[in-house]
C-alpha angles and dihedrals in degrees: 000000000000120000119272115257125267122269102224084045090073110039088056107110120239123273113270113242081235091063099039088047088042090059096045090050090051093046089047090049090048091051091047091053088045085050090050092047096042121120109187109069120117115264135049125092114008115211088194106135121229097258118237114279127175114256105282127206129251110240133193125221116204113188103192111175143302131237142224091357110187120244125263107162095070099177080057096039084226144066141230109239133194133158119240097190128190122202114209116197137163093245116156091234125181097257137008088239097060104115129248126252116263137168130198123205127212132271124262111197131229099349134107092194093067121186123190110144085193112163124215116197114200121187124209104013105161127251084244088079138230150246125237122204125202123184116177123210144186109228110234114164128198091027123049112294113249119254101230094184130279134247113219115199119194115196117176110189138014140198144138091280097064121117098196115192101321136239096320098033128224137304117228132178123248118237108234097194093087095038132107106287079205094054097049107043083056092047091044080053088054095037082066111043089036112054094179085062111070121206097240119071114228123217117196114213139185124202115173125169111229103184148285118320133238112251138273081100105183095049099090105203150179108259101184167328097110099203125155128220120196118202126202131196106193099181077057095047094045094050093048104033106241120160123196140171116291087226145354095272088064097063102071086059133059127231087212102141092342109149091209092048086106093061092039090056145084147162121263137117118232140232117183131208118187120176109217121197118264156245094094113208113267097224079059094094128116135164124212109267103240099205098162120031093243095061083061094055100048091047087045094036092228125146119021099272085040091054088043089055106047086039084058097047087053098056088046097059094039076052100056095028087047122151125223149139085287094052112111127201137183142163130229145187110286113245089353130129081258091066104051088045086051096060077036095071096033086066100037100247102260104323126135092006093259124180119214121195104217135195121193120201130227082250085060099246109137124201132187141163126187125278139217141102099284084064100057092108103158091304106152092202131351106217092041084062099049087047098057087233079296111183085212141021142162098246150310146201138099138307137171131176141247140196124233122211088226134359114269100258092214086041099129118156093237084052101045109122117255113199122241110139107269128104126296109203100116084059117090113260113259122256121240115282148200093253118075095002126062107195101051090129125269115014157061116020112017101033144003120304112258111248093227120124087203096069102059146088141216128212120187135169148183092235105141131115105196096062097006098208109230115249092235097071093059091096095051083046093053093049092044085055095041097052086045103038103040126193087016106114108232134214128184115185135173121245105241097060119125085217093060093049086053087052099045092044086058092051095055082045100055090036095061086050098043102017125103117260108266115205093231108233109204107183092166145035117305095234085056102055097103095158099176120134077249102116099187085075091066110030085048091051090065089069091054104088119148100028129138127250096248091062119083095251087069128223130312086223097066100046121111118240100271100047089062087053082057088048095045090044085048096050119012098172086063094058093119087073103041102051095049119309104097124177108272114237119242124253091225086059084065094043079048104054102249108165134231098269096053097264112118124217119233095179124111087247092077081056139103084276087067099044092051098048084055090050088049099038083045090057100042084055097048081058082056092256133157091253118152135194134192097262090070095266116159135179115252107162102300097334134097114208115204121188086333090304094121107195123184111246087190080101124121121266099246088067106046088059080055090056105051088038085063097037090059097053089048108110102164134001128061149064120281099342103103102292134149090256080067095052093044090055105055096249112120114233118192128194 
């Protein structure tokens, strides 16, 4: 027979649901910070050598022009054709989820007789040979772009003693199978009516052996040419308010106190690509950390909520790296001056103390955009879209540039510092820079950026929570910059320095004093807006469905549509509360002070003291006093004016206490009582 409870056992009351939710909050804050911290799950920096391959050749690819391309762009009775191209080859590679080499030509508007003569040099692709394929497509942005047909060229074996396809290259017929059944029932019509148009279309090639290539001779690479896109997404630049340059010319020179900035001037919001010469190097390799199963399936597509993300990811980087009639492309000169004041001008010198996340591929094209709160537009993580939802790349993070008063006289690119948390003292002292400073001679703000390699800075860093590049690489990352971007002084640095933060902390400064004004978009709770390059943030606030304001995830009530389609896709057994059944807030979170944006208060000030300095300043406005509050209420003659919203207090008194009985229980919509419009604009409300 078992012993009889204790007494005192059952007389305990049972445990509040505050208490118990406090400890599972508390329990769930503890294993996020374990998983943050963590440092065995699988991903990060991979020490797998690059396995032994025979020397390989260096080929050059030559796409000419097409013929007799069928029209896809009926209202304009022509198309806009490029090549995305794709080179196959029997490599011995890492893994078998590094990512094959493609190159995309540019666009040629309104024509079906395209000519690009655009070269693509590739080193080390083996003697067993290799296979190029062509697909040609119509542009059509917004919509799908159009399949034109694709070009497939087998080539079996390659040497020295090749003579490829010649001097003009080789024409080849377009298949028609995967091509537009649109397209071409309008093109067999003209076909017939026209004799001079045949029906197949007709792509000219040239494919020439230039030697053998340098080792390492596994690592299959992009040669040249070194060529830049920008990218621009103008729906994203109007709502947040980003202005750029109209055109290329503009960027070597600044709008600050330019009468004609406002002509010169649009809004877009803008993606950069910049092809950096290879080979990249090969300590340069990280995997994505896959730190929560989910995060594997969306990188692998597997599963159905694995194959919606990473669906998701896709269309967000085809959104941002979009091509349309207002990209822009150019080529310049490989590990040349040209090429540092090229990425000079794509980042706007120093103005406006910006700061870009960046991702550079295993290929070495690097592509950035800038960074900050005001860009946090539905974008689930910053570097998985970069990246494309890439298994491996070279490395990510953050940079941003300075300029320097004067050149550092011992700067020599074998003697730049590399960071890696010892002292720097044998190092020169660095020159003054913008910023902090503000008067260090010609420049941002008070006149154009000089166009001089030599007077800037580079900051980069390894700050990046999806593939968390190892500290170690930094110096293989600094050398790779400093061959491609000459004259330019370069600084890798690892995140965690107290010397980086500083620095950080003065960007955001001097970017709140010279940048353009940003419309903020807040399409989610304040206390969620965690808008680091840190990716884990915001991939882990995706799990976090359900949870109250007052945690850090934020509340359900305040997510835009599509992040509750993330929510919903994440955890399907919680959909009550996604789709419209939040937790309800306690009444005791009000009597204790807890603000607006979910984060309670524990000072004195939420106490009996503040609720008796609003009794007193209310009643010195209804005398028609200068009173103030702290929700920016001020006394004008019997009236109280919040936020430019005046309302009469000559009311009786009946109706004030119903006032203030409503505005307590407001917790969300309004102007000026204590609503989240409130929170989101900087003004304390307090209840």
């Amino acid at each position: 027979m078992s012993a009889p409870p204790d007494q005192a056992t059952v007389d305990a009351p049972p445990k509040r649901n505050g208490t118990t939710t406090s400890a599972l909050l508390e329990k769930y804050a503890k294993q996020k910070e374990r998983i943050k911290t963590k440092t065995g799950p699988p991903g990060g920096f991979d020490p797998t050598p690059l396995p032994d391959a025979p020397p390989g050749y260096t080929v050059k690819f030559t796409f000419y022009r097409a013929f007799h391309l069928p029209i896809a762009d009926l209202h304009l009775h022509s198309s806009d054709p490029f090549i995305h191209a794709t080179l196959l080859h029997a490599a011995p590679t890492r893994h078998k989820e590094d990512p094959v080499l493609t190159r995309r030509t540019r666009t040629l508007r309104r024509t079906t007789e395209p000519e690009w003569r655009e070269e693509w040099i590739v080193a080390n692709v083996p003697a067993s040979g290799f296979a190029l394929k062509c697909r040609l497509y119509d542009e059509d942005w917004p919509d799908h772009d159009d399949r034109l047909g694709n070009v497939t060229v087998r080539v079996p074996h390659v040497s020295e003693d090749w003579e490829g396809f010649g001097p003009e290259g080789k024409i080849f017929e377009v298949k028609k199978r995967s091509g537009s059944r649109r397209a071409y029932f309008v093109h067999g019509i003209r076909s017939v009516f026209c004799r001079n148009v045949p029906l197949t279309p007709r792509l000219q090639l040239g494919i020439e052996v230039l030697g053998k290539s340098d080792p390492p001779h596994a690592q299959v690479y992009t040669v040249g040419p070194t060529h830049w896109v920008k990218h621009y997404s103008p729906m994203i630049g109007w709502v947040t308010g980003v202005k750029v340059n109209k055109d290329a010319d503009n960027d070597a020179t600044s709008s600050i106190h330019s009468k004609k900035s406002r002509r010169t001037k649009k809004f877009d919001f803008q993606a950069n690509e910049i092809q950096l010469a290879g080979p990249v190097p090969p300590k340069l390799y990280h995997r994505y950390v896959e730190f929560r199963p989910m995060i594997g399936r969306m990188f692998s597509s597997k599963g159905l909520r694995g194959r919606i993300l990473n669906a998701v990811l896709h269309k967000q980087h085809h959104r941002i790296y979009n091509f349309d009639s207002s990209t822009e492309y150019g080529n310049f000169e490989a590990c040349s001056e040209e090429a540092s004041l090229q990425f000079l001008k794509m980042v706007h010198f120093d103005e406006g103390g910006r700061i870009f996340t960046y991702v550079i591929t295993l290929d070495g094209l690097m592509r950035f955009t800038e960074t900050g709160k005001e860009f946090g537009i539905d974008l689930l993580s910053k570097h998985s879209m970069h990246s494309d939802v890439a298994t491996y790349i070279a490395c990510s993070g953050e940079f941003f540039i300075r300029r320097l008063a004067h050149p550092r006289k011992s700067h020599h690119r074998h003697h730049s510092h590399v960071s890696s948390g010892e002292s720097s003292s044998t190092q020169p002292p660095t020159p003054p820079t913008h910023p902090p400073n503000e008067n260090i001679g010609d420049g941002p703000p008070k006149s154009p950026p000089p166009p001089k390699p030599q007077l800037y800075q580079l900051i980069i860093d390894n700050d990046s929570g999806t593939y968390r590049p190892d500290k170690s690489v930094l110096p293989d990352l600094q050398k790779f910059l400093e061959r491609n971007l000459p004259g330019m002084e370069i600084k890798a640095m690892h995140c965690d320095e107290e010397e980086l933060k500083k620095m950080k902390k003065m960007q955001m400064e001097i970017k709140k004093k010279e940048g353009p004004a940003v419309r903020m978009v807040l399409n989610r709770s304040p206390s969620n807006s965690s808008f680091s390059s840190d990716d884990e943030s915001r991939l882990g606030d995706l799990a976090n469905l359900g949870d109250d304001d007052d945690d850090e995830g934020g509340g359900l009530g305040l997510r835009s549509k599509k992040e509750r389609a993330f929510d919903l896709v994440q955890e399907p057994q919680r959909w009550r509360e996604v789709i419209g059944y939040p937790k309800k807030r306690k009444t005791g979170d009000l009597e204790k002070g807890k603000g607006l944006d979910g984060a309670g208060d524990e000072d004195e000030k939420v106490g009996g003291k503040v609720r008796e300095e609003e009794e007193e300043e209310e009643e010195g406005v209804k005398e028609g006093g200068d009173g103030k509050a702290d929700g920016d209420v001020k006394g004008h003659g019997g009236k109280t004016k919040v936020d430019g919203d005046v309302k009469d207090l000559s009311d009786s008194k009946e109706q004030d206490e119903k006032r203030e009985e409503k505005s307590g229980d407001t917790e969300g919509n309004g102007s000026g009582n204590g609503n989240g419009d409130a929170a989101s604009s900087g003004v304390e409300t307090k209840a």
